[in-house]
Structure formats: structure tokens, C-alpha cells
Residue frames as a rotation matrix with the C-alpha (Angstrom) as fourth column:
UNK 1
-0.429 0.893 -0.135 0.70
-0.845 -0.343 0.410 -21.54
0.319 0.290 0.902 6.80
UNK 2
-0.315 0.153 -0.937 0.18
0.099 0.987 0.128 -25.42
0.944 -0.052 -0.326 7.34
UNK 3
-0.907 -0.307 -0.287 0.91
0.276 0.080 -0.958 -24.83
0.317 -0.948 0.012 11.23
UNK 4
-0.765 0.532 0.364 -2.29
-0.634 -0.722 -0.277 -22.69
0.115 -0.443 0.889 11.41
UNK 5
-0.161 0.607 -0.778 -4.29
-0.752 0.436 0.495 -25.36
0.639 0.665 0.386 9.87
UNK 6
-0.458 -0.533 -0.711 -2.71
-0.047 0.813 -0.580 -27.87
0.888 -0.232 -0.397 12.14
UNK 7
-1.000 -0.010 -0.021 -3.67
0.023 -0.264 -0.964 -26.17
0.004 -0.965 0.264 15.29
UNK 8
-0.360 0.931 0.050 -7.04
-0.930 -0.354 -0.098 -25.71
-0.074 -0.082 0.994 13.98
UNK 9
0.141 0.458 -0.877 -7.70
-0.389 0.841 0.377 -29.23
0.910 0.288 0.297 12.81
UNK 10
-0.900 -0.025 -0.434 -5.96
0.375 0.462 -0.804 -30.21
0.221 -0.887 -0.406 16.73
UNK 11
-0.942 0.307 0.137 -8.37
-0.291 -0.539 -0.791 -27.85
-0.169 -0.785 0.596 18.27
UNK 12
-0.134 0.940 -0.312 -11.28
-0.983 -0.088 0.159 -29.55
0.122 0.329 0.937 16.54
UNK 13
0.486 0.250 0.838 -10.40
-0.560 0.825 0.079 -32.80
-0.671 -0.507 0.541 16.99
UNK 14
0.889 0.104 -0.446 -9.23
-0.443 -0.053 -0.895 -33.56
-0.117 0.993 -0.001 13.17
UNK 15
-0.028 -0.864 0.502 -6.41
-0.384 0.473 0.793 -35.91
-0.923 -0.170 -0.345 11.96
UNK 16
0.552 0.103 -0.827 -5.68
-0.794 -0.236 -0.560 -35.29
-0.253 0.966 -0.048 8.74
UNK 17
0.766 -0.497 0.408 -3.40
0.473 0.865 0.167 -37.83
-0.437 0.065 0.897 7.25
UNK 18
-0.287 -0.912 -0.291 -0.08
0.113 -0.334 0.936 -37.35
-0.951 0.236 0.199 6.25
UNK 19
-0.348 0.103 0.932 -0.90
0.931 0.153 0.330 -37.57
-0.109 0.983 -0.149 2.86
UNK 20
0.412 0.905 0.107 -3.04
0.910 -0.416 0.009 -34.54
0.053 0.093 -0.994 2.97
UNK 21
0.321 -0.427 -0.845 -0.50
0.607 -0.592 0.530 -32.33
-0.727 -0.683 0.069 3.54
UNK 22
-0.610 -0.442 0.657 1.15
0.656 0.182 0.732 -31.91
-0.444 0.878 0.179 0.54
UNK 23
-0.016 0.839 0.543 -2.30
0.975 -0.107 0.193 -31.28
0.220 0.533 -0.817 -0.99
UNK 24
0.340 0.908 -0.246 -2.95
0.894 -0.230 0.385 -28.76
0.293 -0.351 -0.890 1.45
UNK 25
-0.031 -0.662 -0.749 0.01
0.285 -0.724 0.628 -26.81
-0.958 -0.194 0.211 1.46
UNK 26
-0.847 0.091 0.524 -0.44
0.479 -0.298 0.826 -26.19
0.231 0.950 0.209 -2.56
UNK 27
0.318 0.919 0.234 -4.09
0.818 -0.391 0.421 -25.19
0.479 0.057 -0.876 -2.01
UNK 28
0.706 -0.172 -0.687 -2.89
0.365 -0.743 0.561 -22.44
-0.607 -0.647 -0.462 0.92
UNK 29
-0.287 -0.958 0.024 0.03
0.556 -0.146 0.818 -21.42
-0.780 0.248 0.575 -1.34
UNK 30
-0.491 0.456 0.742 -2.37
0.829 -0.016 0.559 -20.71
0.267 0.890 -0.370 -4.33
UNK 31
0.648 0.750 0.132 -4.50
0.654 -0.637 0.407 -18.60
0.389 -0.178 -0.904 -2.16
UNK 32
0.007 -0.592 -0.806 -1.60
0.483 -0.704 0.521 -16.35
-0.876 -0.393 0.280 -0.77
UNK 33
-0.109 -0.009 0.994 -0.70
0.735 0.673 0.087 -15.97
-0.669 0.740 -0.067 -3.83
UNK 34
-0.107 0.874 0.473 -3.96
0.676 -0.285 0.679 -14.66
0.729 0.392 -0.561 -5.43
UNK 35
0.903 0.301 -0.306 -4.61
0.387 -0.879 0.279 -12.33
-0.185 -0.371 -0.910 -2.07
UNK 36
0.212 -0.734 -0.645 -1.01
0.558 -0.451 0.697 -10.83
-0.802 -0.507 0.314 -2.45
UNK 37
-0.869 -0.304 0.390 -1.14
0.472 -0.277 0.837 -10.39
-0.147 0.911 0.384 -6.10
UNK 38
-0.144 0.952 0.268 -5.26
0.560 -0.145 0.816 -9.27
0.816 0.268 -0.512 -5.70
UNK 39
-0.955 -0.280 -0.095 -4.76
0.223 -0.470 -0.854 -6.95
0.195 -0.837 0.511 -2.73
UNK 40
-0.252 0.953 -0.170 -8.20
0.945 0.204 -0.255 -6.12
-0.208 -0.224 -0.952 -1.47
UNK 41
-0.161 -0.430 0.888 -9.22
0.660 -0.716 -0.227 -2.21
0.734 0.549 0.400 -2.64
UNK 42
0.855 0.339 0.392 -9.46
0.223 -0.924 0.312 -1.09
0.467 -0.179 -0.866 0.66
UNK 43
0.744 -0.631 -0.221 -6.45
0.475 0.267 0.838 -1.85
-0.470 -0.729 0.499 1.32
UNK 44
0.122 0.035 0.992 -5.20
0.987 -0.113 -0.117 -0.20
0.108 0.993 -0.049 -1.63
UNK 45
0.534 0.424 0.731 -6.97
0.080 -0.886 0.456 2.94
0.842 -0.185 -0.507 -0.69
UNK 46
0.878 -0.190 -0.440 -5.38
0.312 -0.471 0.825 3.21
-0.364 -0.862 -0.354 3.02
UNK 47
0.345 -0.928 0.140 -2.02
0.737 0.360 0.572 2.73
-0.581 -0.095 0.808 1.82
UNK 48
-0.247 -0.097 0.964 -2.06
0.852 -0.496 0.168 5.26
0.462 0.863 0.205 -0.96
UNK 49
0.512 0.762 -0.395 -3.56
0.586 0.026 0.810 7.32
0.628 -0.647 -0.434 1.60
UNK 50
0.801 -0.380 -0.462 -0.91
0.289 -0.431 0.855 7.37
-0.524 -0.819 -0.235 3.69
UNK 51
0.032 -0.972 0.232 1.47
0.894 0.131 0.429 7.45
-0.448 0.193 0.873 1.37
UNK 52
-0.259 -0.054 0.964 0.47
0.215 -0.977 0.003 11.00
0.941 0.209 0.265 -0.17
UNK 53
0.978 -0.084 0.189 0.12
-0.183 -0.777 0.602 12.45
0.097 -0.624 -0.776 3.65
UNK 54
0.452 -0.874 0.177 3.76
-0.798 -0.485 -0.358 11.60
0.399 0.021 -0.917 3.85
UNK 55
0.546 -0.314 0.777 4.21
-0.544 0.573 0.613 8.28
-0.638 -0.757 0.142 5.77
UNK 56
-0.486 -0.841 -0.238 7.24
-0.846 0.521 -0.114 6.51
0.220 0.146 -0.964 5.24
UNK 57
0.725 0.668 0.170 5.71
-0.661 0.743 -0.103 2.38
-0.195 -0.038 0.980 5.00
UNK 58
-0.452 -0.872 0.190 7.45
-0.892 0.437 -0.116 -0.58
0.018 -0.222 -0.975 6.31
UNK 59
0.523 0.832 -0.183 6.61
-0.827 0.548 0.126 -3.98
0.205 0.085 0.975 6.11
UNK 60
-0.686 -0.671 0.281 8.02
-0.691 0.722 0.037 -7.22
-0.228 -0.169 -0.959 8.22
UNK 61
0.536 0.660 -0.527 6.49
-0.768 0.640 0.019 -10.64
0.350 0.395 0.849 6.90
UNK 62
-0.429 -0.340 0.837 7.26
-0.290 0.929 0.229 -14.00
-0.856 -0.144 -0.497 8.57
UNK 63
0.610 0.572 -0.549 6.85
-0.702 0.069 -0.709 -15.35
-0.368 0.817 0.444 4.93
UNK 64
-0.040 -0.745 0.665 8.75
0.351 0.613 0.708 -18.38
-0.935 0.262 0.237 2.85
UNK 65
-0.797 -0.603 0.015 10.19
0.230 -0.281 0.932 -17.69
-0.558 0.746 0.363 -1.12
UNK 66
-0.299 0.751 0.589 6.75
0.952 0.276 0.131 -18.58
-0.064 0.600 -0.797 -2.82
UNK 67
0.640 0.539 -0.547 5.35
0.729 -0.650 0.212 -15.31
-0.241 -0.535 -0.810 -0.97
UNK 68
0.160 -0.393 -0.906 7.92
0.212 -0.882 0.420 -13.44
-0.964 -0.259 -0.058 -1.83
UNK 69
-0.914 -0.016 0.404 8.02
0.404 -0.086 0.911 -14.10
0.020 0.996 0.086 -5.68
UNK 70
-0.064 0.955 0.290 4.08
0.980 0.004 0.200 -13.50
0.190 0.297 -0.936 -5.55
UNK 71
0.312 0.249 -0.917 4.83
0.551 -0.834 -0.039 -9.77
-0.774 -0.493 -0.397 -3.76
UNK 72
-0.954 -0.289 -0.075 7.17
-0.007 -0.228 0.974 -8.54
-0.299 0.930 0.215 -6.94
UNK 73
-0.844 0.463 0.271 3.88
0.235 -0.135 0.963 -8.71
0.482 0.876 0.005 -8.88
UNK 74
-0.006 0.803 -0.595 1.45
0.994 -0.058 -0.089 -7.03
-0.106 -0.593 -0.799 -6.11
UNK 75
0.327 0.561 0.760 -0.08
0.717 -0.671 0.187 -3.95
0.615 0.484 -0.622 -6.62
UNK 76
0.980 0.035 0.194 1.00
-0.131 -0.623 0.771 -2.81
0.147 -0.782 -0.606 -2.80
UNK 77
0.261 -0.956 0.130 4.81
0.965 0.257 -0.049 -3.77
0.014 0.138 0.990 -3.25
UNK 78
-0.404 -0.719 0.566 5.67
0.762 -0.607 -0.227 -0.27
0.506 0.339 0.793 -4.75
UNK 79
0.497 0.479 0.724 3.72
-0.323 -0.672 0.666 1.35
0.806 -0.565 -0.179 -1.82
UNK 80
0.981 0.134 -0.143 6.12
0.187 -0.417 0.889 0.52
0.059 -0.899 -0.434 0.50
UNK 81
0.651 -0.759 -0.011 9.50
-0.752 -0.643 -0.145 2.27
0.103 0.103 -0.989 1.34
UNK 82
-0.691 -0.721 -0.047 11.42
-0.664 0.659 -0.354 -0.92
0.286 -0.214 -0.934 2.75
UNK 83
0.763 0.639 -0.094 9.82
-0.490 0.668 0.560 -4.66
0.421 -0.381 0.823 3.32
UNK 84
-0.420 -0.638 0.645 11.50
-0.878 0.465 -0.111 -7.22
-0.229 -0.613 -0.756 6.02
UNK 85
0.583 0.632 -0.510 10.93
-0.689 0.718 0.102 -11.17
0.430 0.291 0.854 4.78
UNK 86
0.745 0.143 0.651 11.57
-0.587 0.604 0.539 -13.77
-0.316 -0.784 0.535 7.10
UNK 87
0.761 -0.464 0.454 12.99
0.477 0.874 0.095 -16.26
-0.440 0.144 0.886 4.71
UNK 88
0.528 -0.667 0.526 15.71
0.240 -0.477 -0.846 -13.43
0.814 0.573 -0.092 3.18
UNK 89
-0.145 -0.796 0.587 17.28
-0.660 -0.364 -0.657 -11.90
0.737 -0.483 -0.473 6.66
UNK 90
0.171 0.105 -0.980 16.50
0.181 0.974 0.136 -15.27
0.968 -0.201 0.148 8.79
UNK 91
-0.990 0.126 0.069 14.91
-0.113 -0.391 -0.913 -13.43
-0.088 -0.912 0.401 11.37
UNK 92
-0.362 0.912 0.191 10.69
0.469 0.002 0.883 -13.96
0.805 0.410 -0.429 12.07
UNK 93
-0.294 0.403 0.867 8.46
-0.630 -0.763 0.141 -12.11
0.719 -0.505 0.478 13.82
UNK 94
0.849 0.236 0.472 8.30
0.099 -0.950 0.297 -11.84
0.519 -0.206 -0.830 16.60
UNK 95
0.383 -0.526 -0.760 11.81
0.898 0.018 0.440 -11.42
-0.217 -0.850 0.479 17.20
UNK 96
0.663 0.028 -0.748 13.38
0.127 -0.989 0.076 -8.20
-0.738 -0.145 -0.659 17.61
UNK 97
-0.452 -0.659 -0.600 15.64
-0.202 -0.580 0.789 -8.13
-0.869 0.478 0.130 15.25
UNK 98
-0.459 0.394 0.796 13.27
0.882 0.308 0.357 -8.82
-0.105 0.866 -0.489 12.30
UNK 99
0.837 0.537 0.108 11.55
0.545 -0.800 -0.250 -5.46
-0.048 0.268 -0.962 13.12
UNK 100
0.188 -0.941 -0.281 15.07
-0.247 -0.322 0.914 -3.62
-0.950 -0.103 -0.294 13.86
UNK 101
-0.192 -0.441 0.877 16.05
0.862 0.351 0.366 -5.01
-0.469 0.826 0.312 9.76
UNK 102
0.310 0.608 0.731 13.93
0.943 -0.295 -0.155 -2.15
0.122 0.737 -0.665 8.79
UNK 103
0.369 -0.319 -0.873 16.12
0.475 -0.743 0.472 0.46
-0.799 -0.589 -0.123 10.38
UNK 104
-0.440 -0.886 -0.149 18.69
0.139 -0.231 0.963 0.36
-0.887 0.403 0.224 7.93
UNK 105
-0.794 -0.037 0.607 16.32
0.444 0.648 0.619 0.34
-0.416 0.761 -0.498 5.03
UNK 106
0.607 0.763 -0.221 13.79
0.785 -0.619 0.021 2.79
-0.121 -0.187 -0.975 6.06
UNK 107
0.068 -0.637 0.768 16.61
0.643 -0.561 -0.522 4.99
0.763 0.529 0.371 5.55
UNK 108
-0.743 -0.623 0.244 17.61
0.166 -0.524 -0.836 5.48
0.649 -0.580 0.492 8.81
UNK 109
0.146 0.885 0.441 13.77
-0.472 -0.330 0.818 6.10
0.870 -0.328 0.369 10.42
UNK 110
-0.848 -0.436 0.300 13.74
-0.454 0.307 -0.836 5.16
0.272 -0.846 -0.459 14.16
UNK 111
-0.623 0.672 -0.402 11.70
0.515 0.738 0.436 2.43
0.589 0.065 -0.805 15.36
UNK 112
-0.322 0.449 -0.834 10.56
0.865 -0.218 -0.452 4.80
-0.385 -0.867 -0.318 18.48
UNK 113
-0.772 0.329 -0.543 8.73
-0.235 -0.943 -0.238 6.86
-0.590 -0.056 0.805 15.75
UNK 114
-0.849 0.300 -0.434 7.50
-0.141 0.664 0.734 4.01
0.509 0.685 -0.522 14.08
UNK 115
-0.139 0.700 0.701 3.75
-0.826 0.308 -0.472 2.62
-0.546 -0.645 0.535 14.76
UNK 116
-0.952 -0.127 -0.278 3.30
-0.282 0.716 0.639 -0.97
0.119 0.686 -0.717 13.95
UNK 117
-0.058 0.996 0.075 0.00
-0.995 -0.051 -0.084 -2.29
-0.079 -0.079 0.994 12.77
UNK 118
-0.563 -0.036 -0.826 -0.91
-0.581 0.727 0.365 -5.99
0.588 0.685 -0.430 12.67
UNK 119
0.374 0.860 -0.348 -3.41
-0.317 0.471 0.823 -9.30
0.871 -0.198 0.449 13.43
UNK 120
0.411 -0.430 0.804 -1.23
-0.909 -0.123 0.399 -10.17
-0.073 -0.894 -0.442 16.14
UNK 121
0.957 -0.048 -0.288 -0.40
-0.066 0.925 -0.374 -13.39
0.284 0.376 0.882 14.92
UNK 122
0.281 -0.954 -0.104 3.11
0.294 0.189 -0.937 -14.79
0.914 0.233 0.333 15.67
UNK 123
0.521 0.264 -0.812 2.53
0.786 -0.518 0.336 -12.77
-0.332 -0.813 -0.477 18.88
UNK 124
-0.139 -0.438 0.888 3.97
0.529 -0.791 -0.308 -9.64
0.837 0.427 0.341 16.63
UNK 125
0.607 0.420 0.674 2.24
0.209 -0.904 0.374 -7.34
0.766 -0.086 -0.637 18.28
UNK 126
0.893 -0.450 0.001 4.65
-0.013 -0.025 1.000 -7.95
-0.450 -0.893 -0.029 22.05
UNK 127
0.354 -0.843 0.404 7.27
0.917 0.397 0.025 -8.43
-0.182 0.362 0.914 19.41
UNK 128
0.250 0.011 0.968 7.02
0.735 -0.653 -0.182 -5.09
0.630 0.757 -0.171 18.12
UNK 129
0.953 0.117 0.280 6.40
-0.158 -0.595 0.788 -3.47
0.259 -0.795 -0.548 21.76
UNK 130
0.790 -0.612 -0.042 9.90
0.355 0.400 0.845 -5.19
-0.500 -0.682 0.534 22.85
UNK 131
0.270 -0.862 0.428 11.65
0.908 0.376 0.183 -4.05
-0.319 0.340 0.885 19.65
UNK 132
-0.867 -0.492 -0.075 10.79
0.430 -0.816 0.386 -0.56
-0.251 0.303 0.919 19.96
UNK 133
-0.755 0.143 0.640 8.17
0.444 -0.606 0.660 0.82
0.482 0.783 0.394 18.50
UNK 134
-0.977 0.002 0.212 6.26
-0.185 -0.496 -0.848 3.63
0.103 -0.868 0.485 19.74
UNK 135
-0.129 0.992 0.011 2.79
-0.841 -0.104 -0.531 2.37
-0.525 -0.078 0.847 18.92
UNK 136
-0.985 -0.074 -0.153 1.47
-0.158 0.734 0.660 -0.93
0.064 0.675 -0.735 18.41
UNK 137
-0.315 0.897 -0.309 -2.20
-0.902 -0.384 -0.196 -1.13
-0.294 0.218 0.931 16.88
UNK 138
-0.386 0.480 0.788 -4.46
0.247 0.877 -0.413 -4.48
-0.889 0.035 -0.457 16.99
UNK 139
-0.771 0.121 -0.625 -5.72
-0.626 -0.319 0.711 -5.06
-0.113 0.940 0.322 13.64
UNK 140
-0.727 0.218 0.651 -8.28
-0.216 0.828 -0.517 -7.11
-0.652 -0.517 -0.555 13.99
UNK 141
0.040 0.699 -0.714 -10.64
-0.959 -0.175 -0.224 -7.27
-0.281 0.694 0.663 10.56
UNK 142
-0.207 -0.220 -0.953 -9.81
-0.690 0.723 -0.017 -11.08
0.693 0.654 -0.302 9.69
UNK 143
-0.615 -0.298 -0.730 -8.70
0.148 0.866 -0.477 -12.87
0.774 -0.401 -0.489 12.84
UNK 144
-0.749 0.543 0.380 -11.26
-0.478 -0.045 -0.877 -11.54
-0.460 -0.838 0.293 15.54
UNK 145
0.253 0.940 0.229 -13.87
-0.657 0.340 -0.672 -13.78
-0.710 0.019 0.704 13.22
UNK 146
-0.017 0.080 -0.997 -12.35
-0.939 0.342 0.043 -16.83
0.345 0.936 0.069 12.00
UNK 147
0.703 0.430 -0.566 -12.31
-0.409 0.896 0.173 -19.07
0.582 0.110 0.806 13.42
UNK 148
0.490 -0.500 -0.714 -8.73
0.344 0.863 -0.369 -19.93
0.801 -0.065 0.595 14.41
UNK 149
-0.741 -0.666 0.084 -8.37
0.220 -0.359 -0.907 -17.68
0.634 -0.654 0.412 17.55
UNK 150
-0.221 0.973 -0.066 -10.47
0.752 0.213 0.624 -17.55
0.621 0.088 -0.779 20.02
UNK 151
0.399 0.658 0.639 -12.35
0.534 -0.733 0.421 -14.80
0.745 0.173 -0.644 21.37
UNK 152
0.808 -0.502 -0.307 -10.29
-0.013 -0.536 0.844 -14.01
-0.589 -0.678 -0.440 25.09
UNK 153
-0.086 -0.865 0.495 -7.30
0.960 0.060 0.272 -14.69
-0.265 0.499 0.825 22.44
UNK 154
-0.108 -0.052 0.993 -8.04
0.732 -0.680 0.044 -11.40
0.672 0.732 0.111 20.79
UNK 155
0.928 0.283 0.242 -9.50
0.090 -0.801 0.592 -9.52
0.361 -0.528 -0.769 23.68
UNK 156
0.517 -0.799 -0.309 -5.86
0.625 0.106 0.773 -10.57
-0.585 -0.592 0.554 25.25
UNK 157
-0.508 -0.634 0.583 -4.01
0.861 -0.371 0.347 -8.92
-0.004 0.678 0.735 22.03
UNK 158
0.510 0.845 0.161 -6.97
0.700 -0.517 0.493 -6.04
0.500 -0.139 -0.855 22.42
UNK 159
0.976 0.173 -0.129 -5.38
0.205 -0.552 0.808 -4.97
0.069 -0.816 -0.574 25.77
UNK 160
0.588 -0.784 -0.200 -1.96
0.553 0.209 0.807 -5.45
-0.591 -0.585 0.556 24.93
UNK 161
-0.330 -0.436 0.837 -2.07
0.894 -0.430 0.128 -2.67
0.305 0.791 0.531 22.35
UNK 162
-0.759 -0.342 -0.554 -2.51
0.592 -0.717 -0.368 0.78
-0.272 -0.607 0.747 22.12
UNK 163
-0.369 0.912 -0.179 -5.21
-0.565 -0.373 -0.736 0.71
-0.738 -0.170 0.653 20.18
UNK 164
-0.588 -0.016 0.809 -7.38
0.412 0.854 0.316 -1.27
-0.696 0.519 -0.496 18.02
UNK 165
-0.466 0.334 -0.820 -8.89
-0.885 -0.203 0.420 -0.76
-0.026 0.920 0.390 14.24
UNK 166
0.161 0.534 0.830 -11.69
0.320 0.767 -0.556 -3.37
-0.934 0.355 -0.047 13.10
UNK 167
0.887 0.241 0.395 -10.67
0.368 0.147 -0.918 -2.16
-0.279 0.959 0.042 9.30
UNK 168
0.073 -0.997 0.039 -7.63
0.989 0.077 0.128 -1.25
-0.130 0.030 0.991 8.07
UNK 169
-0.159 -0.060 0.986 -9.15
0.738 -0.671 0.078 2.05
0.656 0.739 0.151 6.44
UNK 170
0.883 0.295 -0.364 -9.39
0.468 -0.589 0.659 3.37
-0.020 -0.752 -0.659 10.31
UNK 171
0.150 -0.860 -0.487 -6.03
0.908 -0.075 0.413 3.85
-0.392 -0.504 0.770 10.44
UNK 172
-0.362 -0.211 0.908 -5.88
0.546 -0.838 0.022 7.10
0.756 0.504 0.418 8.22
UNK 173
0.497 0.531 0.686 -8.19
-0.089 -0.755 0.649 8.85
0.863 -0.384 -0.328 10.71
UNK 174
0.856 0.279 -0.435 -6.26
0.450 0.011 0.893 7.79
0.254 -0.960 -0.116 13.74
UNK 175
0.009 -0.998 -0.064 -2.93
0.954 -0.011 0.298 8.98
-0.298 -0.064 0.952 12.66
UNK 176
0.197 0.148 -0.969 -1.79
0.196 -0.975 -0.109 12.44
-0.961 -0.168 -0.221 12.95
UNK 177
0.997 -0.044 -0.070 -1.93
-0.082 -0.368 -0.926 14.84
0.015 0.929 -0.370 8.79
């Protein structure tokens, strides 16, 4: 989480002191946290969604321990079928074999029926395309307007999917009953 911060404070000019770190990892840690344990409710709603049309829900996280204690007590935990965490099979996105963990855990589901959704961060999204799957979908509701990517950055992650969603709650309509 820090790293992002970093890159933004380079890209602005900013030079935090060392000291500040510290600080500022606790403050980002708190707020994971709180969104993982406070899912948002449309997010909620898609997921539940799919899960009564039948989809089978996977989930790879480049994430460290903190993040995973905070998921155990998230509302969207027991909405999915198998989850992949970075700091447990010491694999991150975006290599292939972090998405490939979920084989065996999906219960056997092939990535080349799989569609993967995400902000593109990590460069997932080429990660996903390289490790298989048959559809990879730009999320873009957060990171096409914060701040810490900039605008050909996204159009670049735009073109290098198969399609993009500005909300998560598109995704019900784009996926076949």
C-alpha cells in the first residue's frame, strides 16, 4: 500500500521523511481494514447477484496478513467459492501462477472459462490474459479518478481488455443468465 503513496508523493514532487512512514502505513492499514470489513452495498448486491445466477467466484489479492485477518470478518468473504492471497501461496499478481492457485480450489474450474475482473493495478489485468483466462474486464470505478494513474494509463488498460465496466454493478448485465 505504502508503494502507491510513494509513487504518488514522487510524482508530485513530495519527500516525506522517513519518519512518516510508519505513521502512514498504520493510517492505510486502518482504512483497508474498515473498507474490507464495510464492503460498499453495491458491491454486496453484484456479488450476491451472481452468486444466485450460478457463478462460481474467485478472488486473487496481492495482499499482506493484516488484510487477510480483516477478510475473515467481511461480509463478502462467504460470497466467494475459493480466494488466492499473496502473502499465503507466495505468488502476486501479476504472475501466472497466483491466478492458476485458484484452479485447484475452484474445484477444478478452468481458467479458460474464467472471466477476470479488476482496476488493473499490479498490471493484473496482462497478468490474467497470460495466465489464461478467457475474459479480462477493466474495472475502472476508483482508479480512472484518483488521482494516482493517469489518464493514457487507464485508456492503455481500457484497450488491453475486453471490456470495460465504470461500476461494478455492470457486470451482472454483461454476463451471460
Amino acid at each position: 500500500m505504502t508503494d502507491r503513496v510513494r509513487r504518488y508523493c514522487s510524482s508530485r514532487g513530495i519527500s516525506p521523511p522517513d519518519s512518516a512512514w510508519p505513521v502512514v502505513t498504520d493510517i492505510l492499514g486502518r482504512h483497508a481494514d474498515l473498507a474490507i470489513r464495510n464492503p460498499r452495498k453495491s458491491v454486496l448486491e453484484t456479488l450476491r447477484i451472481l452468486k444466485e445466477r450460478g457463478f462460481v467466484l474467485g478472488l486473487v489479492s496481492n495482499c499482506d496478513e493484516r488484510e487477510v485477518w480483516a477478510w475473515s470478518g467481511s461480509e463478502i468473504a462467504p460470497l466467494f467459492d475459493a480466494t488466492v492471497f499473496s502473502c499465503d501461496v507466495g505468488f502476486a499478481k501479476p504472475s501466472a501462477e497466483a491466478y492458476r492457485a485458484l484452479i485447484p480450489r475452484w474445484g477444478g474450474i478452468l481458467l479458460s472459462k474464467a472471466i477476470f475482473v479488476g482496476d488493473g493495478s499490479n498490471n493484473e489485468l496482462a497478468g490474467a490474459r497470460a495466465a489464461g483466462f478467457s475474459q479480462v474486464i477493466f474495472d475502472s470505478e476508483f482508479v480512472a479518478y484518483n488521482g494516482l494513474r493517469t489518464a493514457e494509463a487507464n485508456e492503455r488498460l481500457r484497450k488491453d481488455a475486453d471490456g470495460t465496466i465504470g461500476r461494478l454493478s455492470e457486470l451482472a448485465s454483461l454476463l451471460p443468465s
